[in-house]
N, C-alpha and C positions, 0 to 999 in steps of 0.2 A: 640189126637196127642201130643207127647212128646215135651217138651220144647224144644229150638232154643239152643244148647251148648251156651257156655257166648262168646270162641272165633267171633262165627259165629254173635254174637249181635253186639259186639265189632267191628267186619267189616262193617255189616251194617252201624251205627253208623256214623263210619269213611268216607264211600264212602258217605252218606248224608252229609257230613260234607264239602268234595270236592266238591260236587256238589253244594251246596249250598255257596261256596266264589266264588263271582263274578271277583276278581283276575285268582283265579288258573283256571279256565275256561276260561277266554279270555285268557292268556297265549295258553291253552294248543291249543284252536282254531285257534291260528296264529304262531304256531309253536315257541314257542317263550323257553329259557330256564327256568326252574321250579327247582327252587333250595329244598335243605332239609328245608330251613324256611316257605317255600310256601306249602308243604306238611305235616306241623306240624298237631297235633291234637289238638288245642286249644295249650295251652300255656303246653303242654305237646309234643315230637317226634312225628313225621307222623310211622306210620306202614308201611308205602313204603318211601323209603331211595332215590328213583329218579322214575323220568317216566316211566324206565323198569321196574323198581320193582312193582310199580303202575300198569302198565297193565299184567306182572305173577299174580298179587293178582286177578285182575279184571276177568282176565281167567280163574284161577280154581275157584270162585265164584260167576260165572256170576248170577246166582238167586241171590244176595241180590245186585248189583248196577243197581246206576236208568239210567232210559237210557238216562240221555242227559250227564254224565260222559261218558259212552260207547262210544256215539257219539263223545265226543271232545274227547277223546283217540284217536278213529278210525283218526278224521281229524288230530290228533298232528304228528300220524306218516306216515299219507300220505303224510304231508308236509316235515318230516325229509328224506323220500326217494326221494320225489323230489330235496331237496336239494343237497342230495349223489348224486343223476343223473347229476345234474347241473354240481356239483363240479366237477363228474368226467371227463362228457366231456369238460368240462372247460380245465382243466388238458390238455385231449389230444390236442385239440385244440394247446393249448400256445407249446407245446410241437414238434407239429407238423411246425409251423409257423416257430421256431425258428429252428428248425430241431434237438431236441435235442436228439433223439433218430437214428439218422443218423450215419453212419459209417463213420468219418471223411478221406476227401481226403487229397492226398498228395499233394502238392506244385502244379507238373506237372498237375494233375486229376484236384486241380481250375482254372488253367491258362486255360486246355483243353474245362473247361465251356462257354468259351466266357466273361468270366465278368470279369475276373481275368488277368489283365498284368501280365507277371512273365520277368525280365527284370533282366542279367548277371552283376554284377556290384562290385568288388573285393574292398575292404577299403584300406583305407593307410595305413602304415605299421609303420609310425609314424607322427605325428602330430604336428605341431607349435604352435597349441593351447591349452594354459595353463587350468589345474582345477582351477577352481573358476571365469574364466571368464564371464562377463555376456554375456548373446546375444542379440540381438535386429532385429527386423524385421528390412531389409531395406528400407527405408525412416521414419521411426520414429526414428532416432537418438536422437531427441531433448529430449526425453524422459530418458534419461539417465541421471541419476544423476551428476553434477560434481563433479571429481575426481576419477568415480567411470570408472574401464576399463573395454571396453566393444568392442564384433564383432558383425559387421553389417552382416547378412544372408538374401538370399545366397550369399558368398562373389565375385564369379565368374562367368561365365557361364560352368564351370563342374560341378557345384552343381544342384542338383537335385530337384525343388520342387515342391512335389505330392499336385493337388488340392484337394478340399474339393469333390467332387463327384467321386474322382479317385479309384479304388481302384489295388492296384499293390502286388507284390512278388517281393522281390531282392533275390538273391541266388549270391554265390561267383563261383570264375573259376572249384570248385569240385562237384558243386552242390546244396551245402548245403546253406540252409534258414540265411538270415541276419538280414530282418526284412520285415516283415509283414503288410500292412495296408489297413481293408476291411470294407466298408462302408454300413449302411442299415440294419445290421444282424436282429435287430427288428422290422423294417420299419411298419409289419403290425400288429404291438400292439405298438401304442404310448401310450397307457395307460399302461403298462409297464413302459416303461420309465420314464411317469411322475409320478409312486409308488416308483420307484426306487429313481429318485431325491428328494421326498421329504423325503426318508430315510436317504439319503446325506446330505440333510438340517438339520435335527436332530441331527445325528453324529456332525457335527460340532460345533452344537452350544450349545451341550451337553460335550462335549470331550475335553481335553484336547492335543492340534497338538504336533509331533513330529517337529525338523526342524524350531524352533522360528525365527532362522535370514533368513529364506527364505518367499520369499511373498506367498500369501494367507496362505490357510488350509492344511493341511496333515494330518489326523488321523488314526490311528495304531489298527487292532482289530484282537483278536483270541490271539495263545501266542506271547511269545517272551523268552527274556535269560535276560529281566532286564537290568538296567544299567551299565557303562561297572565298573565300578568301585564296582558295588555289583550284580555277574552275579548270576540270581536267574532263574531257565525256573519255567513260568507260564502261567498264563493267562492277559494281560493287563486290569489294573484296573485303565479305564481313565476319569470314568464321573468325570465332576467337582464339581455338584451337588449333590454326592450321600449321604450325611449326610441329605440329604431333602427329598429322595426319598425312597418308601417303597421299601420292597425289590421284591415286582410285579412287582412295575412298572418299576424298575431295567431290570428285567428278562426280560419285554417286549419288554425293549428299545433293549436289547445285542439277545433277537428271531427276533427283525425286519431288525436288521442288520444284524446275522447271514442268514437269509434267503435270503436277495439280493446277499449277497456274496457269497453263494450257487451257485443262477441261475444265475451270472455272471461267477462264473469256469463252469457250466456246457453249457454255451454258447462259451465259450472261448475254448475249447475244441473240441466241437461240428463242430466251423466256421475255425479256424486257422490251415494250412497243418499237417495235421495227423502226419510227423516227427518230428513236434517241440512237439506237446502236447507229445508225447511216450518219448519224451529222458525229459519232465519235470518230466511228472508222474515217471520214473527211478530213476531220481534223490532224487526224495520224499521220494521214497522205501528203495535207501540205504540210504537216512540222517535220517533212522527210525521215521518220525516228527509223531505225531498223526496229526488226520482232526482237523479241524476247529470244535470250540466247545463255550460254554458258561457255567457261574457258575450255577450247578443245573441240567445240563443234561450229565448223561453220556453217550450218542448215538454218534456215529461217522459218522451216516448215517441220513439223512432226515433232511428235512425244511421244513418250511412254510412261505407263500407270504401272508401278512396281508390284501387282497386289500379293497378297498371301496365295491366292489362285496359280500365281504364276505371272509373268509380265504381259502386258499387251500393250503392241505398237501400233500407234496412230501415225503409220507415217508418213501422210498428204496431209494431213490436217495443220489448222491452220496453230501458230503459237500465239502466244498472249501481246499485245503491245508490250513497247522497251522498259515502264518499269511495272511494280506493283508491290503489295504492300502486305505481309502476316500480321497478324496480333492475336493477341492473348490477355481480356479484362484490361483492352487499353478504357484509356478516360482522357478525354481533350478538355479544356475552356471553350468559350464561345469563338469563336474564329472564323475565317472562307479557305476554303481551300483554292491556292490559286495556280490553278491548270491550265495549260493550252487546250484542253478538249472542253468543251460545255457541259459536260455530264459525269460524274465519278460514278462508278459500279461497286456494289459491293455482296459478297457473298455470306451469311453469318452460316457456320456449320457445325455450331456448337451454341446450344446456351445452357448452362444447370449448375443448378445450386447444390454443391457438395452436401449442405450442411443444413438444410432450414432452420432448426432448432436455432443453434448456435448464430446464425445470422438474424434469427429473432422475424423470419415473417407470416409476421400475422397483424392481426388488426390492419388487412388494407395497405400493410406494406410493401413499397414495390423489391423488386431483385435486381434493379440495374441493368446496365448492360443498354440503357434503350438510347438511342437517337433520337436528336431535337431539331429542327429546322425552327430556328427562331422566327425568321421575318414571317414564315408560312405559319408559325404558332401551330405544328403539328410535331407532337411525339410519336415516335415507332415503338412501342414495346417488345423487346428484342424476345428471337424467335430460334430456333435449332431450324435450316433450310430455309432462310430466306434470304431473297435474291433482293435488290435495291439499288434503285438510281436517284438519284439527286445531282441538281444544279450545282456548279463547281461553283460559283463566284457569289453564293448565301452566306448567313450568320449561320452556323451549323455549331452541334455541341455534340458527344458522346458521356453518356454518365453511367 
């Protein structure tokens, strides 16, 4: 019999080599990743460059591997399909729950659900109440700073305020949407929620906030046009720490937050009357913005949710518009927010009171956190899962 070519020695060689590191073999048995150092050949390259490659070799040479490499092969990728399986109906699942792939209704089509107030309610045409005003639940006045001027909400019995389990539609005397606010949209994935806020957590205390002389957090992520004094369109570059952090773990922090900012537009979307998201999307279109992005990828399209589960990639789905906005117990004055799109979105996924005692509520005390549409004289009392839209160009307050 002719001698074994030196290639076919060399393979052999190699797959005794695999088989015999008790590393790359537990690896490959618990589905675990096998990098190019784990597949070296002694202190020389591996001849398979990954797992796939490793099992192309192993298949056009199945006479020279032993068989309990064959076997942890076989088990490495039974495990990797289960995992696709996992992730995928994982996927549909969340997808499903949140209805993300639903044909958004209009205004009338939620009202007509049953769950949906849709209630006629025209703003004022002009207002007594100054920007910069503070606002304050009624009966926590005392909380006010002195000196500092400040409206008790709601000031009358024409205002309007929506409880925490409410969810309503205003529309004005023509029809059209004022503001929005629908409760629960995640209700059956709290583990959502609580990925979502710990990426909230991060942002802020990695970030650098917009908005210093207002209370709590605001952070700023995707682009912007820069300061007004040196208008630059980029990308915002706000870690505070980034001269310590490699540029992975950079990248990691700006994919965990790009991806909740994802599956919150594509929930927002999804839940809010079909004419408000169609005339936002419109607007995006003619202000030509690009999506939402991060340094290092040039994709316009797909995310990913980091969860404890395991990661899952959305990767056709659509990203968020070019900017958006975290916070953590912010508080604004009375102000408008002035936007190119007609509608700001907004997501709450956290409200709770650490401490009631200590924060003293009782006697009909509120807990903050709600939103005020001045000219409409309606309070939102802020909620854990609720979704909201509001008109960009109002007197609006956060307290």
């Amino acid at each position: 019999m002719a001698p074994q070519p030196t290639d076919q020695t060399h393979l052999r060689q190699y797959f005794e080599h695999l088989a015999g590191n008790s590393t790359v073999m537990h690896a490959l048995q618990i589905g675990a990743d096998v990098g190019e150092d784990l597949l070296a050949f002694g202190d020389k390259p591996g001849l398979a460059n990954s797992v796939s490659h490793l099992k192309s070799l192993t298949t056009k040479n199945a006479g020279l591997v032993p068989g309990s490499l064959h076997q942890a092969l076989e088990v490495y990728f039974l495990q990797c399909r289960r995992r696709k399986n996992a992730a995928r109906s994982e996927k549909r699942t969340i997808a499903r729950v949140l209805g993300l792939h639903a044909t958004p209704l209009s205004a009338k089509s939620l009202a007509d659900t049953g769950t949906v107030r849709m209630v006629t309610r025209d703003r004022s045409a002009k207002t007594s109440y100054k920007r910069g005003t503070l606002l304050v639940d009624r009966g926590n006045e005392d909380l006010v700073g002195s000196g500092d001027t400040a409206l008790s909400v709601p000031v009358d019995d024409s205002w309007y305020v929506i409880e925490p389990d409410e969810s309503i539609i205003f529309v004005d005397s023509k029809g059209s949407v004022t503001l929005a606010v629908l409760r629960g949209k995640c209700g059956q994935r709290p583990d959502l929620l609580t990925y979502v806020n710990s990426i909230i957590d991060e942002a802020v205390n990695d970030r650098k906030g917009v908005r210093p002389t207002h209370g709590g957090e605001l952070v700023q992520f995707g682009w912007n046009a820069g300061p007004r004094h040196a208008r630059v369109f980029g990308l915002v570059n706000n870690l505070t720490n980034k001269k310590k952090l490699s540029m992975t773990t950079r990248q990691q922090k700006d994919s965990r937050a790009l991806g909740i900012l994802a599956l919150s537009w594509n929930l927002l979307v999804a839940s809010l009357p079909a004419e408000v998201s169609t005339s936002c999307i419109e607007a995006i279109g003619e202000a030509g913005l690009p999506a939402m992005t991060v340094k290092g990828n040039d994709l316009d399209f797909g995310y990913t949710l980091d969860l404890p589960g395991g990661p899952l990639s959305f990767s056709t789905a659509e990203r968020a518009p070019s900017e958006a906005y975290m916070s953590q117990n912010y508080e604004s004055p009375i102000h408008t927010d002035q936007l190119y799109a007609p509608y700001a979105m907004n997501w709450v996924t956290l409200h709770a009171i650490m401490d009631p005692e200590q924060c003293q509520l009782h006697g009909g005390r509120s807990s903050g956190g709600n939103y005020v549409d001045v000219s409409l004289k309606v309070v939102v009392k802020c909620a854990t899962d609720t979704v909201m839209v509001f008109l960009s160009l109002v007197c609006s307050s956060t307290l």
